[in-house]
MDTraj code that builds the backbone (N, CA, C; nanometers):
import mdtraj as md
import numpy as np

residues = "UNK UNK UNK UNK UNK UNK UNK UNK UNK UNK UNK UNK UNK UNK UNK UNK UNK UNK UNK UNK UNK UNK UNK UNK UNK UNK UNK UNK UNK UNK UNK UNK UNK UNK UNK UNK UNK UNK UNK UNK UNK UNK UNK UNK UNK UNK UNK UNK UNK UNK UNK UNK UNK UNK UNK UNK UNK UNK UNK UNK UNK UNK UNK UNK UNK UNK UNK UNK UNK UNK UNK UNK UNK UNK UNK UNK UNK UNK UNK UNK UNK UNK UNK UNK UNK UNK UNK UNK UNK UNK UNK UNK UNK UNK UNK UNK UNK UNK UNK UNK UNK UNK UNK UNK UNK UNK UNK UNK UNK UNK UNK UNK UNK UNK UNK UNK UNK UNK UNK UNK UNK UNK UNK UNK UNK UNK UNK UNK UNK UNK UNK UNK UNK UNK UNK UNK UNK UNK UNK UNK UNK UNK UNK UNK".split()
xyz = np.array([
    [6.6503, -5.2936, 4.5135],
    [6.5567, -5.1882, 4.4888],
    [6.4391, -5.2062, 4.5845],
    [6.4285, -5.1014, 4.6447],
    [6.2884, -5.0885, 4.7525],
    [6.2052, -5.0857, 4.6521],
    [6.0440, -5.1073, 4.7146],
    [5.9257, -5.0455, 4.7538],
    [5.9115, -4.9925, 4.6739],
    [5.9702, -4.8912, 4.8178],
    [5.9195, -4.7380, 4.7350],
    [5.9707, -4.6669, 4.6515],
    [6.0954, -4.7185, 4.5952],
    [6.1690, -4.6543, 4.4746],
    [6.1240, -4.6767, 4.3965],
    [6.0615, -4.8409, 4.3495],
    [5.9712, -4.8430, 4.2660],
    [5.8342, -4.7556, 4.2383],
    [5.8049, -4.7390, 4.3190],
    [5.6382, -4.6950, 4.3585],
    [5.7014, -4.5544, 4.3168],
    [5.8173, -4.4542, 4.3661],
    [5.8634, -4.3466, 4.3062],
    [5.8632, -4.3376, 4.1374],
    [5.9239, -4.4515, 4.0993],
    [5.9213, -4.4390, 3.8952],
    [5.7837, -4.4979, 3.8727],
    [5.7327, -4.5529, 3.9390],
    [5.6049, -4.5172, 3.8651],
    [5.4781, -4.4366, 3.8732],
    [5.5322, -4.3620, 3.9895],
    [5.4614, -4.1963, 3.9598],
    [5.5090, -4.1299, 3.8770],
    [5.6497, -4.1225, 3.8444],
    [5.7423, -4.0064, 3.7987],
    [5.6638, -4.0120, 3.6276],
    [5.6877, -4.2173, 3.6038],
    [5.6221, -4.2457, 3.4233],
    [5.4969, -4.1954, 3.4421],
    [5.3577, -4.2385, 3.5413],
    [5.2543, -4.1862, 3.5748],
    [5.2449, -4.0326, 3.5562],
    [5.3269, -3.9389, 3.5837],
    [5.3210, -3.8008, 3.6022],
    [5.3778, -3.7520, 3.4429],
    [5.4866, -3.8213, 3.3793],
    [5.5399, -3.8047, 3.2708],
    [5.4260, -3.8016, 3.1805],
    [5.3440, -3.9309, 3.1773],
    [5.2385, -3.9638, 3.0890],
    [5.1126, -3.9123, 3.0446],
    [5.0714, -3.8876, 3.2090],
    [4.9858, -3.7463, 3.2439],
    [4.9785, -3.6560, 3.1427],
    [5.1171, -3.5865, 3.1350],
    [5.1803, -3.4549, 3.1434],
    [5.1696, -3.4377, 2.9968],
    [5.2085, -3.5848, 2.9478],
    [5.2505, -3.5645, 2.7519],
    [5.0767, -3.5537, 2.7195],
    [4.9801, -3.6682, 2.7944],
    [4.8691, -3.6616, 2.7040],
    [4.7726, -3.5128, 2.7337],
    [4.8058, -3.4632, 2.8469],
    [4.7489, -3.3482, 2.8325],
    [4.7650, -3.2464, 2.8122],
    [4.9174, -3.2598, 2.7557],
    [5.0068, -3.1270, 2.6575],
    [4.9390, -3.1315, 2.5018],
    [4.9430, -3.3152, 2.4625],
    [4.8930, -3.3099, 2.3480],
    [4.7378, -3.2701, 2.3233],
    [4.6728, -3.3131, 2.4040],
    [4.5134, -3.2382, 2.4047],
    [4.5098, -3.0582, 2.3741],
    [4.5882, -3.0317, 2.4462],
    [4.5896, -2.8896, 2.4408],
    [4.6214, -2.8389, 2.3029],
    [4.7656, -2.9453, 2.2474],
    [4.8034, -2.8834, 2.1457],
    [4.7241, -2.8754, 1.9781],
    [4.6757, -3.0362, 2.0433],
    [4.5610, -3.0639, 1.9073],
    [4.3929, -2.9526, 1.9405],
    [4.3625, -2.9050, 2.0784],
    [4.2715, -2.8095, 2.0490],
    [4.2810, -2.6874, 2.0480],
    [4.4241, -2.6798, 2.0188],
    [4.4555, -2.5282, 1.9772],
    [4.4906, -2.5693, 1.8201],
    [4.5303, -2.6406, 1.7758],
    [4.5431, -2.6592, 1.6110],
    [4.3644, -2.6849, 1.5880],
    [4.2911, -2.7393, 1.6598],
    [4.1639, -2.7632, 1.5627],
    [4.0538, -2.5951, 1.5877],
    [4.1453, -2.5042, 1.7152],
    [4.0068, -2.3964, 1.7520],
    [4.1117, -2.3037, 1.6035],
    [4.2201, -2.3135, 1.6273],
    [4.2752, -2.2167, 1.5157],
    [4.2392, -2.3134, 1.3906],
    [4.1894, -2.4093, 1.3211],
    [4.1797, -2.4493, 1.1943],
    [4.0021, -2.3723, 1.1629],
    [3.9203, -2.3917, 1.2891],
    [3.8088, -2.3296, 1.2995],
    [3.8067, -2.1686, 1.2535],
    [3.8874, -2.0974, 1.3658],
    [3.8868, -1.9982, 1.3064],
    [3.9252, -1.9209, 1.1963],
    [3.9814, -2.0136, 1.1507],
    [4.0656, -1.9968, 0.9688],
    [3.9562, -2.0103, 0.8614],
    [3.8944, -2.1081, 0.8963],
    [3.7671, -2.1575, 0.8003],
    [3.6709, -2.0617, 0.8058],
    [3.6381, -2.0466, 0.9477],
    [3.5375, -1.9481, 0.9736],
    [3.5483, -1.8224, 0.8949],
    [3.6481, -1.7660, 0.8815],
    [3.6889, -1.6040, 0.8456],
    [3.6742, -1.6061, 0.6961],
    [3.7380, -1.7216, 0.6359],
    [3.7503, -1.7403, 0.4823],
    [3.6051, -1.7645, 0.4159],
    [3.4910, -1.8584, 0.5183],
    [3.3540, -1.8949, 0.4570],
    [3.3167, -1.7536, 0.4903],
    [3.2837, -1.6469, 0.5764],
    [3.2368, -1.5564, 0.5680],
    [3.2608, -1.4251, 0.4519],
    [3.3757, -1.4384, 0.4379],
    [3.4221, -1.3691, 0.3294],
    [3.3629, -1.4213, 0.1776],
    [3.3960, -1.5368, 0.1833],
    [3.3055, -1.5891, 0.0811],
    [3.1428, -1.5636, 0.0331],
    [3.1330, -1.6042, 0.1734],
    [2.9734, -1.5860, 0.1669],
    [2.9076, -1.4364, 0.1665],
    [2.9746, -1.3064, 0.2260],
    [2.9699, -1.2167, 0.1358],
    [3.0112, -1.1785, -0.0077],
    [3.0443, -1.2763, -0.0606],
    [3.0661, -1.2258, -0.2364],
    [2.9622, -1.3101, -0.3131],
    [2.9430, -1.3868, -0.2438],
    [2.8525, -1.5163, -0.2668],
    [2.6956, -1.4159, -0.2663],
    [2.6599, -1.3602, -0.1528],
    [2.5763, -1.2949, -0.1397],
    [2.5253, -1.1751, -0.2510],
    [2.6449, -1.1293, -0.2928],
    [2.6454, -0.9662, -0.3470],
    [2.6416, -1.0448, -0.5285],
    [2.6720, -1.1411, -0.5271],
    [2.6756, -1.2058, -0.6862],
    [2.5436, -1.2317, -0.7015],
    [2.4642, -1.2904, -0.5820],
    [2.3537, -1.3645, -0.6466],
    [2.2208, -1.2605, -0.6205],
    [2.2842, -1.1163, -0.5228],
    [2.1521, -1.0153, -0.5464],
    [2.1800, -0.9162, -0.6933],
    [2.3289, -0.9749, -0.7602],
    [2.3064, -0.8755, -0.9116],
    [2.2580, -0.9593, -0.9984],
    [2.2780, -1.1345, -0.9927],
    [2.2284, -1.2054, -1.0690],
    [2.0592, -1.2039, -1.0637],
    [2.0127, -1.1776, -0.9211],
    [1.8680, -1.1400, -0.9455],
    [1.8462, -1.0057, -1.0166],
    [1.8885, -0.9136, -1.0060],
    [1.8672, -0.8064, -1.1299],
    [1.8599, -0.8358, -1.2534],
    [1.9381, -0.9274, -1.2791],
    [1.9374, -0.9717, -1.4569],
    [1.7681, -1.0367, -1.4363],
    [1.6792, -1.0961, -1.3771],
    [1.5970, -1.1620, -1.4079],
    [1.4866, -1.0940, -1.4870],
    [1.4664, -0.9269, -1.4364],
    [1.3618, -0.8894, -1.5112],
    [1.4060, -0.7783, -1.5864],
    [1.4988, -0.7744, -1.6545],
    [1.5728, -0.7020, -1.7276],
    [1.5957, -0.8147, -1.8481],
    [1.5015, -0.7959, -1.9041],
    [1.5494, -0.8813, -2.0604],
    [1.6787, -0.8589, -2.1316],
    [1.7646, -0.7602, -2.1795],
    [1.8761, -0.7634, -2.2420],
    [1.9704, -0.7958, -2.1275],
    [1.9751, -0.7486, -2.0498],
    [2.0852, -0.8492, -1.8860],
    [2.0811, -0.9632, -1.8511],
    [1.9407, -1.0253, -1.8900],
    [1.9183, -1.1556, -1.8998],
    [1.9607, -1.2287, -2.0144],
    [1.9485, -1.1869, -2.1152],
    [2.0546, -1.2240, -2.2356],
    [2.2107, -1.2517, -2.1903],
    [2.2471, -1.1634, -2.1187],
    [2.3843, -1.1610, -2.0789],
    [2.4548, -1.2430, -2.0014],
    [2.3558, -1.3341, -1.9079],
    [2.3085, -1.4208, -1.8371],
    [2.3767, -1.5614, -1.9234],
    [2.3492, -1.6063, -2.0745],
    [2.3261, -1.6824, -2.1161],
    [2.4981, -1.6989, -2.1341],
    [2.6166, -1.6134, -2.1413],
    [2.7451, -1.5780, -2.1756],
    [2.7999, -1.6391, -2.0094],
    [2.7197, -1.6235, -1.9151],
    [2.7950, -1.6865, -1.7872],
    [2.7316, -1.8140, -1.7704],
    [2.6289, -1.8851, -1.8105],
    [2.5778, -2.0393, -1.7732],
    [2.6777, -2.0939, -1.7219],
    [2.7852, -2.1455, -1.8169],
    [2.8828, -2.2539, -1.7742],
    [2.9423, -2.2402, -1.6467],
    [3.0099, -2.0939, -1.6204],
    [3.0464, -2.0781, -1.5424],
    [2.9605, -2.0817, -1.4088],
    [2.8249, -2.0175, -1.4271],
    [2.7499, -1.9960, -1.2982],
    [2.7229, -2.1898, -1.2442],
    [2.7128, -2.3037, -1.3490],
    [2.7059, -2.3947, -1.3370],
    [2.8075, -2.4935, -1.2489],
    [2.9291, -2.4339, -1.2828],
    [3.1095, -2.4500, -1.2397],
    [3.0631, -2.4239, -1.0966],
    [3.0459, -2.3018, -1.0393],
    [3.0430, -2.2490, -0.9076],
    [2.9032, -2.3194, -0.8582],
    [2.8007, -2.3829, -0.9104],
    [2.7328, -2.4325, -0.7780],
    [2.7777, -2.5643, -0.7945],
    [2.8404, -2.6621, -0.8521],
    [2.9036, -2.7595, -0.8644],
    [3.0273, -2.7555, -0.7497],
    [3.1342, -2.6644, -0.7640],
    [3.2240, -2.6133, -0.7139],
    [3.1478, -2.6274, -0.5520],
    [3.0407, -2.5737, -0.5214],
    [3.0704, -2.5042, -0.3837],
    [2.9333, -2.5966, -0.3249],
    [2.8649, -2.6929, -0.4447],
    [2.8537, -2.8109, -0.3481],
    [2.9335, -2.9000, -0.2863],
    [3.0250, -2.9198, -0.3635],
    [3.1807, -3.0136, -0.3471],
    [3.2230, -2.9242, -0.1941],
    [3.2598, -2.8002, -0.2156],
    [3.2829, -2.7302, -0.0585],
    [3.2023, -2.7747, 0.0547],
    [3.0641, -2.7712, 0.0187],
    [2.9430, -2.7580, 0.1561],
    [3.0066, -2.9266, 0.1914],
    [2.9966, -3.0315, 0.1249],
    [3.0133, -3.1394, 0.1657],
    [3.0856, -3.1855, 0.2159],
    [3.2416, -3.1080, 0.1724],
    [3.3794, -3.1168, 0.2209],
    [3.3525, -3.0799, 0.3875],
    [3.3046, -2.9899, 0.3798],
    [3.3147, -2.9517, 0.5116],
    [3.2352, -2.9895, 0.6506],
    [3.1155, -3.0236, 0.5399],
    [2.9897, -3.1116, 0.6207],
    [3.0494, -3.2220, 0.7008],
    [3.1529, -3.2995, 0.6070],
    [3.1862, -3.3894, 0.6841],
    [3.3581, -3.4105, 0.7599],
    [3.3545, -3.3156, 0.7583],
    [3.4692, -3.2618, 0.8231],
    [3.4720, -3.2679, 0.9885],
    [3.5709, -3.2682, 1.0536],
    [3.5829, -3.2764, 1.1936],
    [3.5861, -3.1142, 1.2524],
    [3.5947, -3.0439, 1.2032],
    [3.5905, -2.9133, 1.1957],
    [3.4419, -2.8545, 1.2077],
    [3.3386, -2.9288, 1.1383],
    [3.2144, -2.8774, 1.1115],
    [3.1510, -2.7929, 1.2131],
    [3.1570, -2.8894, 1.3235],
    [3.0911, -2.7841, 1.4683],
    [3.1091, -2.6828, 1.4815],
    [3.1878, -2.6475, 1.4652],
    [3.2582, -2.4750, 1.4705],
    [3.2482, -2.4019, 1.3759],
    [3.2320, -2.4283, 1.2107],
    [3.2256, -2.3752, 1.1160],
    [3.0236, -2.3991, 1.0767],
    [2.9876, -2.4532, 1.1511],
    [2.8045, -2.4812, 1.1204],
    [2.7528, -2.3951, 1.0472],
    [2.7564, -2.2668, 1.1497],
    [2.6636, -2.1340, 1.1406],
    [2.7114, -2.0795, 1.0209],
    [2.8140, -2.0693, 0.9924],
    [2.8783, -1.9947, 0.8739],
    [2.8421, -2.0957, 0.7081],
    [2.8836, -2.2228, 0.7693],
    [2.8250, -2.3473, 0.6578],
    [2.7205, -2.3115, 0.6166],
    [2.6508, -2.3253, 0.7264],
    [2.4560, -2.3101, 0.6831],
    [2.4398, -2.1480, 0.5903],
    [2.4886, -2.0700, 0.6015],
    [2.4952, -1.9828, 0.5167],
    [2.5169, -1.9740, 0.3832],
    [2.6955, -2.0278, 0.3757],
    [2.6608, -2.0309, 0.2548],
    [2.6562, -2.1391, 0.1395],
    [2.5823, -2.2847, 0.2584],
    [2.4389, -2.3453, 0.2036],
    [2.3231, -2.2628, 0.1052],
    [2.2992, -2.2006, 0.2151],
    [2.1927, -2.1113, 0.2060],
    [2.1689, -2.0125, 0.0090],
    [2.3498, -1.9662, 0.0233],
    [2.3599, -1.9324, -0.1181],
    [2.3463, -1.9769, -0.1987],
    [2.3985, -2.0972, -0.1621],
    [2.4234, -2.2001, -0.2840],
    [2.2778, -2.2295, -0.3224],
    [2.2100, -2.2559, -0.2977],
    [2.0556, -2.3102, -0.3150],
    [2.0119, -2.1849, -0.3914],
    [2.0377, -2.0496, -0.2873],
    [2.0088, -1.9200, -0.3868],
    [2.0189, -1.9047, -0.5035],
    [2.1561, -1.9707, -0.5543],
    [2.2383, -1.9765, -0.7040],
    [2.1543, -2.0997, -0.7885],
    [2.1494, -2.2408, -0.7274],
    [2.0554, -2.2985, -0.7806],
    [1.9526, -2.2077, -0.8280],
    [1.8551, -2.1446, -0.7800],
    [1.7196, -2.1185, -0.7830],
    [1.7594, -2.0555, -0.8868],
    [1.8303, -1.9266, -0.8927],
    [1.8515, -1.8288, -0.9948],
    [1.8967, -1.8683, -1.1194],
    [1.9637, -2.0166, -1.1208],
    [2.0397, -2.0907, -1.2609],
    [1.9196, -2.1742, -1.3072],
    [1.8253, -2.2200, -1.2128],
    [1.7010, -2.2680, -1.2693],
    [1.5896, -2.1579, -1.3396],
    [1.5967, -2.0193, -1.2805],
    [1.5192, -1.9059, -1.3558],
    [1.5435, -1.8686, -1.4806],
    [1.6747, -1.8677, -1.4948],
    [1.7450, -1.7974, -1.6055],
    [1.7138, -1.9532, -1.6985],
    [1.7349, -2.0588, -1.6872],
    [1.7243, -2.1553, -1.7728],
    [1.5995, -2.1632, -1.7951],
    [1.4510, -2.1535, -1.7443],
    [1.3239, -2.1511, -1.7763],
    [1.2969, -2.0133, -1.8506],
    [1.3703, -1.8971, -1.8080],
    [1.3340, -1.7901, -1.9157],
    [1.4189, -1.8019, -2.0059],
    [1.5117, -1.8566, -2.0487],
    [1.6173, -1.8193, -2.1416],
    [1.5654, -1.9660, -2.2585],
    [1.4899, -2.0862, -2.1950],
    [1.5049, -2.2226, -2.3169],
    [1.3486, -2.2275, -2.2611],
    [1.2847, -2.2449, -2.2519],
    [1.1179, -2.2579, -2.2083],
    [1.0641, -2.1822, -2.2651],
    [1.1123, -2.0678, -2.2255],
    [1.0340, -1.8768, -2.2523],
    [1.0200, -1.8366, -2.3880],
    [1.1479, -1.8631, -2.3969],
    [1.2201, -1.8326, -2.5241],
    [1.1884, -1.9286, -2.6245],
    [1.1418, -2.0089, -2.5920],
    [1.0915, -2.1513, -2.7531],
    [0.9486, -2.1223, -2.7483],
    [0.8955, -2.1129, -2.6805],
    [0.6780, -2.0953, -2.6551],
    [0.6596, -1.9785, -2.6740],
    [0.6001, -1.9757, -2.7917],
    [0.5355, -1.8857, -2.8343],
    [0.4111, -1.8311, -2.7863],
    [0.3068, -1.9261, -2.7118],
    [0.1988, -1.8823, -2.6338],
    [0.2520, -1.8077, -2.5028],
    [0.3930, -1.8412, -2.4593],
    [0.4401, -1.8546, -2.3351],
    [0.4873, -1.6692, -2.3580],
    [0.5256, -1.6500, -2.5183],
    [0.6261, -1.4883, -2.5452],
    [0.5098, -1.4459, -2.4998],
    [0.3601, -1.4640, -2.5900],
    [0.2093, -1.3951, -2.5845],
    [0.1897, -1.3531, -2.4630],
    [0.1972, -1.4150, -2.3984],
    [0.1423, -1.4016, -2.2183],
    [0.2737, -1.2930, -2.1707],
    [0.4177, -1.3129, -2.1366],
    [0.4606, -1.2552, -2.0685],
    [0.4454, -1.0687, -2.1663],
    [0.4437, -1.0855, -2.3075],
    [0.4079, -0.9492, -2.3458],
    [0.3134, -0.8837, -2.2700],
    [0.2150, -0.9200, -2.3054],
    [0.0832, -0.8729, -2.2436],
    [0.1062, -0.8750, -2.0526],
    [0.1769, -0.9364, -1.9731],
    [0.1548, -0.9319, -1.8451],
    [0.2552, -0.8048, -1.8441],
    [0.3710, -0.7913, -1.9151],
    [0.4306, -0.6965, -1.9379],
    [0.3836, -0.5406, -1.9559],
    [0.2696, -0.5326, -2.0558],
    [0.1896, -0.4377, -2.0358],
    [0.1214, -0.3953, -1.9106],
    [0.0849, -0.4676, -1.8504],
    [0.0108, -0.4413, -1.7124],
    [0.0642, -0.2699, -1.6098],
])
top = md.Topology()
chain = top.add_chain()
for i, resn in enumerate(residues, 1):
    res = top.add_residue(resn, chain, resSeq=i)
    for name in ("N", "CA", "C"):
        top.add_atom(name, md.element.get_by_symbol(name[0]), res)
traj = md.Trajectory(xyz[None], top)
C-alpha cells in the first residue's frame, strides 16, 4: 500500500465524517427550528385565551353578584395558575427557550395577570366580606 492510497482513505473517512456531522447539524436544527415553531404557534394561541379569560375575569371585579360567581371557579382558577406556572418553568428551562422567549414572556405576563385577579377576588370575597367597617366604607364609596 502506497502513500498516497493511504492519504486517499483518509480523505475519503475525513470527507465521510465531514459529511455525517454536518448532515446531522442540519438535521437536529431543523428538528429544534420546527420544535420552536410548534411551541411558538400553540403558546400564542394560548395566550390569546389566556388573555380574553382574564379581561372577563376583570369584569366580575366590580360587579358584585359576578363576583359571587367568582367564588364557584376559585379552585379551578387556582389549578390554572399552578398549571401554567409548571408550563412557564418547563419551558424556561428548556433548550428551546430562545426561540419561544417573546411568546413565554407573554404568557408570563398572564399568568401574573391571573395571580393579581385570584388575589382581588380573594380580598373582596374573605377580607371584604368578614369587615364590617370594611362593607361601611365600600357602601358609601359606592354611593359616590
Amino acid at each position: 500500500m502506497t502513500t498516497s492510497t493511504i492519504e486517499s482513505k483518509i480523505d475519503e473517512i475525513l470527507s465521510n465524517t465531514n459529511s455525517a456531522v454536518e448532515k446531522d447539524k442540519e438535521v437536529n436544527w431543523d428538528k429544534i427550528l420546527d420544535r420552536i415553531n410548534y411551541y411558538t404557534e400553540k403558546i400564542v394561541k394560548v395566550n390569546t385565551k389566556f388573555s380574553q379569560v382574564n379581561s372577563e375575569l376583570l369584569s366580575f371585579i366590580d360587579d358584585d353578584e359576578r363576583n359571587a360567581e367568582i367564588v364557584l371557579l376559585h379552585d379551578k382558577l387556582l389549578s390554572l395558575l399552578r398549571t401554567s406556572i409548571l408550563f412557564y418553568n418547563h419551558f424556561r428551562k428548556s433548550k428551546i427557550y430562545p426561540g419561544v422567549k417573546t411568546v413565554l414572556k407573554e404568557f408570563h405576563n398572564e399568568t401574573e395577570n391571573l395571580k393579581e385577579l385570584i388575589q382581588d377576588f380573594d380580598t373582596i370575597n374573605v377580607l371584604f366580606k368578614t369587615d364590617s367597617e370594611i362593607q361601611s366604607l365600600m357602601k358609601e364609596i359606592k354611593k359616590l
